[in-house]
C-alpha positions, 0 to 999 in steps of 0.5 A, a space after each residue: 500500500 503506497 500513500 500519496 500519487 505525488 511524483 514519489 508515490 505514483 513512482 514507486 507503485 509503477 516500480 513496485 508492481 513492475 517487480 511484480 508486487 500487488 500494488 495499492 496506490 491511495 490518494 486524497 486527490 488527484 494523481 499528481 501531487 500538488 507540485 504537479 496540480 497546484 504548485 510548482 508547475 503551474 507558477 513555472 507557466 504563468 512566469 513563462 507566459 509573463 516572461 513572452 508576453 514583456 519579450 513581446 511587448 517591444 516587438 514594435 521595434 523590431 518591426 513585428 506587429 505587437 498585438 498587445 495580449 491578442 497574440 496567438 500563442 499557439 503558433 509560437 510552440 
C-alpha cells in the first residue's frame, strides 16, 4: 500500500508492481501531487507566459506587429 500519487508515490507503485508486487496506490486527490496540480508547475507557466508576453511587448521595434495580449500563442510552440 503506497500513500500519496505525488511524483514519489505514483513512482514507486509503477516500480513496485513492475517487480511484480500487488500494488495499492491511495490518494486524497488527484494523481499528481500538488507540485504537479497546484504548485510548482503551474507558477513555472504563468512566469513563462509573463516572461513572452514583456519579450513581446517591444516587438514594435523590431518591426513585428505587437498585438498587445491578442497574440496567438499557439503558433509560437
Amino acid at each position: 500500500m503506497i500513500l500519496g500519487a505525488g511524483p514519489g508515490g505514483y513512482e514507486a507503485a509503477q516500480v513496485a508492481a513492475s517487480s511484480g508486487a500487488d500494488v495499492t496506490l491511495i490518494e486524497r486527490n488527484s494523481i499528481g501531487g500538488s507540485a504537479v496540480l497546484t504548485d510548482v508547475v503551474p507558477s513555472k507557466t504563468l512566469i513563462a507566459t509573463a516572461d513572452m508576453m514583456t519579450r513581446f511587448s517591444d516587438a514594435g521595434r523590431l518591426g513585428i506587429e505587437n498585438t498587445k495580449g491578442k497574440a496567438p500563442f499557439c503558433k509560437w510552440t
